[in-house]
N, C-alpha and C positions, 0 to 999 in steps of 0.2 A: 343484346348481350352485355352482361354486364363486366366492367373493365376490373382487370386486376388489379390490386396491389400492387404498386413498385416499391420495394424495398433493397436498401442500397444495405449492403452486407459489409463490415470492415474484413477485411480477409489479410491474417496476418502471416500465412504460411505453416502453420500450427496445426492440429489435429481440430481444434474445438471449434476455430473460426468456418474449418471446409468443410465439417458436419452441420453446423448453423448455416450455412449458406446449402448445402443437400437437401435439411430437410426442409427451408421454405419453398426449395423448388419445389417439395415434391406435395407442399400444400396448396399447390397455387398460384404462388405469386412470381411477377416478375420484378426477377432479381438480379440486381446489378452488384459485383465487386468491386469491392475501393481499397486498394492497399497503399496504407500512409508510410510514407517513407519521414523518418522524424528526425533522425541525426546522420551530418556529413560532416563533422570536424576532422574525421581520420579514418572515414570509411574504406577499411581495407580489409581483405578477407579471411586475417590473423585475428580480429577482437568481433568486426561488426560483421553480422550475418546477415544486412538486408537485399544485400546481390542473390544469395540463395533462396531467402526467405523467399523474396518477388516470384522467385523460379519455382519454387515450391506451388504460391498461391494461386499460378500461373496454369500449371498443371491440373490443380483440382480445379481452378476454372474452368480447362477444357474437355476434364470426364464430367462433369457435372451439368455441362451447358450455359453458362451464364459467361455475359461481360466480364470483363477486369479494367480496369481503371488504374493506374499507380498515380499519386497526388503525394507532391510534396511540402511536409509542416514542418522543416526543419527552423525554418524562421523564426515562425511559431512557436516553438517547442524552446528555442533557445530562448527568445524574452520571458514565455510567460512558466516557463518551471526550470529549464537551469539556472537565469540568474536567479529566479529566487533559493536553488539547491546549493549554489557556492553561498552567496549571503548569508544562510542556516550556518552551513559548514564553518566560517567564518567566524560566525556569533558564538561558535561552540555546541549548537545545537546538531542534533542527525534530524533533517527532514525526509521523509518519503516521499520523491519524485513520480511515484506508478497515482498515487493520489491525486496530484495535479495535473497527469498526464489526461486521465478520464477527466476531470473536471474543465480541463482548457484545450484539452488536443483533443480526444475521443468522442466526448460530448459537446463540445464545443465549435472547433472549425470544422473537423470533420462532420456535425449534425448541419452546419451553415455551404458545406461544399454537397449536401447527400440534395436539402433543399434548393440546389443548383442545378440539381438533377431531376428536379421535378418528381422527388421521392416523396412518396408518402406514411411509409415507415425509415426507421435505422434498424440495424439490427448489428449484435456480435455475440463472439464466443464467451461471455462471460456465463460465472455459474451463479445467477441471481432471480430474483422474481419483482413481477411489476402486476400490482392488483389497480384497477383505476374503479372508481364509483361511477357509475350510469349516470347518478342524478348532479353531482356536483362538477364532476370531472377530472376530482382527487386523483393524485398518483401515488399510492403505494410501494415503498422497496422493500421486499422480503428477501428475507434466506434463502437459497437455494434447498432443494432438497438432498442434495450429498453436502451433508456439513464437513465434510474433511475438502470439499471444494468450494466452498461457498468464498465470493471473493465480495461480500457487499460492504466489507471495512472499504477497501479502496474506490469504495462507489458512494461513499456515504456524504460528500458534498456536490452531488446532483441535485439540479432545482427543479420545481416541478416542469418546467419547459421546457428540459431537458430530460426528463423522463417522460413525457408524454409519450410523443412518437418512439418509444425504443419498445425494441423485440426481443427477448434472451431465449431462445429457442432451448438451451440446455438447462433451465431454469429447474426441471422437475426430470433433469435425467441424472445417472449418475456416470462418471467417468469411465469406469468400465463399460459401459453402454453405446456411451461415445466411440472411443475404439471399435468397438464389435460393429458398428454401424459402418465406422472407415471400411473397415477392412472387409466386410461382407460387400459391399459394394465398388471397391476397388479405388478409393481414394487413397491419393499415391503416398499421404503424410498418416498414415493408419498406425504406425510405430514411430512417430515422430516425439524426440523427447520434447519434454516441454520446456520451455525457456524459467531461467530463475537468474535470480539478480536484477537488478537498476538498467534497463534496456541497453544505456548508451554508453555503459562500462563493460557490460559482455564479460564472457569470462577474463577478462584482463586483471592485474594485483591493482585491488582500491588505492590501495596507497599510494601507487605509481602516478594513477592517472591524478589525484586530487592533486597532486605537486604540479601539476602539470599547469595550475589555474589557481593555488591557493600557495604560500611560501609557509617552507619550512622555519617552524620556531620552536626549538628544543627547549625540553626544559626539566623539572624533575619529578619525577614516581614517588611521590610519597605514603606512607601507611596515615591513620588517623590521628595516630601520634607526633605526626611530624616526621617519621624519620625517612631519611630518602634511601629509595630501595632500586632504583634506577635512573634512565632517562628517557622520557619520548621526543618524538622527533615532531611532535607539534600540536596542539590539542586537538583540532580540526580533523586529525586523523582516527579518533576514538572514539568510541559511543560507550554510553553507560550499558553494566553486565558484559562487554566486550572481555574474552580472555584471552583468543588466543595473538599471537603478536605483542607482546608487551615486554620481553624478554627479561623476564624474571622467571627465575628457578621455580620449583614447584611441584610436588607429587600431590597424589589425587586423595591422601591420609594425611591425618596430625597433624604436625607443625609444619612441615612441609607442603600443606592444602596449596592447589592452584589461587590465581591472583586473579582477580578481578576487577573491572573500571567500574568506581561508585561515585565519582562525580571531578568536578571541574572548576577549579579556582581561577579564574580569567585576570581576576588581578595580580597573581603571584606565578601567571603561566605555570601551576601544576596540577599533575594529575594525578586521584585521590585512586588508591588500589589497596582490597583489601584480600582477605585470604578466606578460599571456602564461598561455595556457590550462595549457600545460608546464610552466610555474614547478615549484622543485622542493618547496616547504612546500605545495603541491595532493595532492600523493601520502603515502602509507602503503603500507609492505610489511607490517607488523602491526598489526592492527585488534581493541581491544580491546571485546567481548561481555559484558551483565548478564544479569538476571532471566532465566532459556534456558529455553525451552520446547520438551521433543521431544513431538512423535507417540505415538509409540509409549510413550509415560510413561518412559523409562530412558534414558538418554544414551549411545551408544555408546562403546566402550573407549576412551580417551584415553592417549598421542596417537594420530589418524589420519588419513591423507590423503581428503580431499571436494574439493567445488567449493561454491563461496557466491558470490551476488551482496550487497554490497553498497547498491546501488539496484534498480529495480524491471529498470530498462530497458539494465542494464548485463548483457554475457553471463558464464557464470557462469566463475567463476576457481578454478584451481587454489590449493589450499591446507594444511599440516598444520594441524589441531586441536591445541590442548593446554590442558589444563585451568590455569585459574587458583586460589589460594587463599580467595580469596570467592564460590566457587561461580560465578565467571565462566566464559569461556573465550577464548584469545586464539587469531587467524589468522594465521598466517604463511606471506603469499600466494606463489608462483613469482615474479611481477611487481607491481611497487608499482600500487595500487590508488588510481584517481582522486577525490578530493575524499571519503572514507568521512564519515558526517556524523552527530555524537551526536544519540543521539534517532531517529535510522532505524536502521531491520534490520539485522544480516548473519543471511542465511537460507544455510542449509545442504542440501544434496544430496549423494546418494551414485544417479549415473546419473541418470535420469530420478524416481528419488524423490525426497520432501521430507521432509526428516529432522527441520527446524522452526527454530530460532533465536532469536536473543538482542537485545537495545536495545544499536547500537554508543556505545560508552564512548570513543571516539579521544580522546587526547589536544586541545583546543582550539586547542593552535599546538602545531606542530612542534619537539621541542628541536634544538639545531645538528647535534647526532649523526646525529639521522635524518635533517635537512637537508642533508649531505653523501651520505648513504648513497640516499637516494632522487635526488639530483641524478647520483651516478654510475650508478644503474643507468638513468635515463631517458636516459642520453647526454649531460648539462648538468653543463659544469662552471663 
């Protein structure tokens, strides 16, 4: 008789993780749950949900028949992506923590605790695809096929040894789908909403908690002209395209257009706000990339034309690659590219593949050059 698959299921509490874990069982294999518990600074049941969540994952573990495991990476979680998420923050930069959570928490300790288990798959709820080659034993990351779910931005610094063993059961299903699956079957989290935000902020005010671990340094709101039009409570607190929060006046017409964060003067602690979503220092036609990480370990020939998102929810944009001299690489998009923001991604694609990507480096304000050059191509003169 031939032995099943063991695949160690991440099971978050969630709808998508207790459907991927359903339908391995019901292909065969044996399937064990592992629910990571990742932050306890203030786990209390006002901000952090993982006392539920467990309870949640808990239950579809026992209509569905499989193990549960709880393992805790709080440890983990806290060296290898908060400190780096205060540091960002610090620097002036917004990093995205869900990035390095797959890359150091999800694919990481958790694939090293799954192989403790004597697993021979991983598996989780994400919405992605993994094609591997027969003959070499390449690993491919593709798109999911529900592109309004497809989440391989934040999957896109996986190494191949890390994508080997992994499973996306939802990879070719879509969201709707998923639901209909819970709930025909009687998985208890079948209308369960789905979590959004930075895990280990929960819906709690950003601002509150970043004070809690970075100090406040005020300072002033200035327009491009120089003239100050408020005060922030600290730069660390603001991301570029940020509007709302910045307490300045503002109607949604004219002279009175809403206010905007367009960049960050670190040596004069101010922050650059302009007026009008269109503004032209909002945009970058070139968007400069660090630290790059492909896929496939080798970077493709340089220069070449791709498509990169930017942010997670932005569609992806045409653009040439070309290498830079620090082992960077710079974008130079078809169309100027809305609010690019150091400290987040530009991920790269070639089709529906994910080729992987680099921490954007943009500039913090705009020089005048580009500031003319992105005002004529958006139409504003």
């Amino acid at each position: 008789m031939q032995r099943r698959e063991r695949v160690v299921v991440g099971m978050s509490g969630g709808v998508d993780s207790s459907v991927a874990a359903w339908l391995l069982k019901q292909q065969g294999h044996d399937v064990v749950g592992l629910f990571m518990k990742n932050w306890e600074d203030d786990d209390t049941d006002e901000y952090c949900t993982s006392r539920e969540d467990l309870v949640d994952a808990a239950a579809v573990a026992d209509v569905i028949g499989v193990e549960l495991e709880a393992v805790n990476f709080a440890a983990e979680y806290r060296e290898r992506v908060f400190a780096h998420f205060l540091r960002d923050y610090a620097a002036g930069r917004t990093p995205n923590p869900d990035v390095l959570c797959n890359s150091e928490i999800k694919f990481r300790a958790f694939l090293d605790h799954a192989m403790s288990l004597r697993a021979d798959c991983i598996a989780t709820g994400h919405y992605a695809r993994v094609h591997r080659d027969g003959a070499s034993g390449a690993v491919e990351l593709s798109k999911a096929l529900d592109a309004s779910k497809d989440q391989t931005y934040f999957l896109h610094r996986l190494t191949q040894a890390q994508l080997s063993p992994v499973l996306f059961p939802l990879g070719a299903m879509t969201k709707r789908d998923v639901r209909a699956i819970a709930r025909r079957e009687g998985i208890p989290t079948y209308a369960k909403r789905d979590s959004t935000g930075i895990c280990f902020i929960g819906e709690r005010p950003f601002r509150d908690f970043l004070a809690r671990y970075l100090p406040r340094v005020p300072g002033p709101i200035v327009t491009p002209d120089g003239v100050a039009v408020g005060r922030h409570e600290g730069l660390a607190y603001y991301t570029i395209g940020q509007r709302h929060g910045l307490g300045i006046g503002g109607q949604r017409d004219g002279e009175h257009a809403p206010w905007f964060v367009a960049g960050k003067d670190i040596a004069r602690n101010a922050l650059l706000a302009v007026q009008g979503h269109d503004h032209p220092l909002l945009y970058r036609r070139e968007v400069t990339a660090l630290d790059m990480h492909w896929i496939s370990g080798t970077p493709p020939a340089l220069p070449v034309r791709l498509a990169a998102k930017t942010r997670y929810r932005m569609p992806d944009a045409a653009c040439e690659l070309r290498a830079r001299g620090d082992a960077g690489v710079v974008a130079t998009f078809d169309a100027p590219q809305w609010a690019p923001t150091p400290g987040q991604y530009l991920v790269l694609y070639d089709g529906e593949r994910c080729l992987g990507g680099g921490v954007i480096d943009a500039p913090l304000a705009a020089t005048e050059a580009e500031m003319a050059a992105s005002a004529k191509a958006v139409g504003i003169t």
